[in-house]
C-alpha positions as CSV (number, residue, x, y, z in Angstrom):
1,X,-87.9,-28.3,25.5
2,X,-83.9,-28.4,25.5
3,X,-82.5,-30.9,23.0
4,X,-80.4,-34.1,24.0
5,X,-77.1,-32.6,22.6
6,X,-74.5,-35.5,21.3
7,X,-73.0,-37.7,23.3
8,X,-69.5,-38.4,24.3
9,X,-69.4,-41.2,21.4
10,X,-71.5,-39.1,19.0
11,X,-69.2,-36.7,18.9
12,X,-66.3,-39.0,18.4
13,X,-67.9,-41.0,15.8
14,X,-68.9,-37.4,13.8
15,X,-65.3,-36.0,14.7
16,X,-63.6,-39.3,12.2
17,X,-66.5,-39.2,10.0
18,X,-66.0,-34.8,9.7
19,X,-62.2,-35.5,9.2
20,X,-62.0,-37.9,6.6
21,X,-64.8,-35.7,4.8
22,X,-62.3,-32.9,4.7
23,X,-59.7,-34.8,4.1
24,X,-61.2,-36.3,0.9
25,X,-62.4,-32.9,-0.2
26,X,-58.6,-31.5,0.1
27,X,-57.7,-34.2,-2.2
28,X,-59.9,-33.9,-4.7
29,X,-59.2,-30.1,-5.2
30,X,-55.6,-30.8,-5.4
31,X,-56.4,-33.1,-8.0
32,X,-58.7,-30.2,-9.7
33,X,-55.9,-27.7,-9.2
34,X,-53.5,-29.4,-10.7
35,X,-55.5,-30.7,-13.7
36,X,-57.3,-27.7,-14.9
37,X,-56.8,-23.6,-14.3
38,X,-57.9,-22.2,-11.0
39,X,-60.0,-19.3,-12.7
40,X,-62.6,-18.6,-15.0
41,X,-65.8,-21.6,-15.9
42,X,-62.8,-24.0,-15.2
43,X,-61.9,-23.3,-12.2
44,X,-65.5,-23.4,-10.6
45,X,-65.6,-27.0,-9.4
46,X,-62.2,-26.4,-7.4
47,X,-63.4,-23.8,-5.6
48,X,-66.7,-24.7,-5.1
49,X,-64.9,-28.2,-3.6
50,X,-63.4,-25.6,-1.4
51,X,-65.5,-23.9,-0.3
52,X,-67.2,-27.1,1.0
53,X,-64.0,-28.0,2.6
54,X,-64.0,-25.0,4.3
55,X,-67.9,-25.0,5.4
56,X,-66.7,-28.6,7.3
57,X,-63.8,-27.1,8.6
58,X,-66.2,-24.5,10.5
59,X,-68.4,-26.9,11.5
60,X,-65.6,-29.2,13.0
61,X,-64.6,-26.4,14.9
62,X,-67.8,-25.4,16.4
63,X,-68.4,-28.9,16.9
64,X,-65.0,-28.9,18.8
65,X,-66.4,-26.2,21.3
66,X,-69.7,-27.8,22.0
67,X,-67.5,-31.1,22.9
68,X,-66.2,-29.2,25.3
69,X,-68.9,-27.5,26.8
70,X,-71.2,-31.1,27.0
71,X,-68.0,-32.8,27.9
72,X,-65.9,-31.1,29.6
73,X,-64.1,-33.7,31.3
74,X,-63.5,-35.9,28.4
75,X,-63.2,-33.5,25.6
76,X,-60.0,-33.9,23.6
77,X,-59.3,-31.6,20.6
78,X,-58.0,-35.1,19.2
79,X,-61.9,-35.8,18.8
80,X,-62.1,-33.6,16.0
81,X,-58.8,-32.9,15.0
82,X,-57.9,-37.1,14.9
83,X,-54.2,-37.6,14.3
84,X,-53.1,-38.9,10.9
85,X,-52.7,-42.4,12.0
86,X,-56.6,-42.6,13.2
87,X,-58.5,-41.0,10.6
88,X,-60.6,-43.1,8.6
89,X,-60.4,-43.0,4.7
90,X,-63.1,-42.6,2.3
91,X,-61.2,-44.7,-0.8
C-alpha cells in the first residue's frame, strides 16, 4: 500500500514551519557562541544546537526534492527555502 505523500499545501505549510525552526536554532547558537567557549563541557549545548540545525537543514532539502517529484509543476525552491520577508518567526 503506497502512502498519500504531502500535498501541494502540506508542503508549503512544513517548508515555513522547517524555516523558522532553523532559523531560531541559528539564533540561539549565535547566542551560545558568543556567551560561552565553543569547546570542552561548555561548548556542548552549541553544538548540539547545531547539529540539530543541521539535521533540519537535510531534511528541508530532501523535502525540497520530493516537492518536486509530487509536484512537479508547482514546485518552487521558494517552498522551502522562503525568502526573508515570508518566513514566519518563532518569538
Amino acid at each position: 500500500m503506497t502512502k498519500p505523500r504531502l500535498t501541494f499545501e502540506e508542503h508549503t505549510d512544513l517548508g515555513l514551519r522547517l524555516a523558522a525552526i532553523r532559523d531560531e536554532l541559528l539564533h540561539m547558537h549565535t547566542q551560545l557562541a558568543n556567551a560561552y567557549p565553543r569547546t570542552g563541557l561548555e561548548g556542548v549545548p552549541g553544538r548540539k544546537l547545531n547539529q540539530a540545525r543541521e539535521a533540519v537543514d537535510e531534511a528541508r532539502c530532501e523535502l525540497d526534492h520530493a516537492l518536486f517529484r509530487e509536484h512537479p509543476r508547482q514546485g518552487e525552491t521558494t517552498v522551502y527555502y522562503p525568502h526573508p520577508e515570508d518566513r514566519l518567526s518563532l518569538s
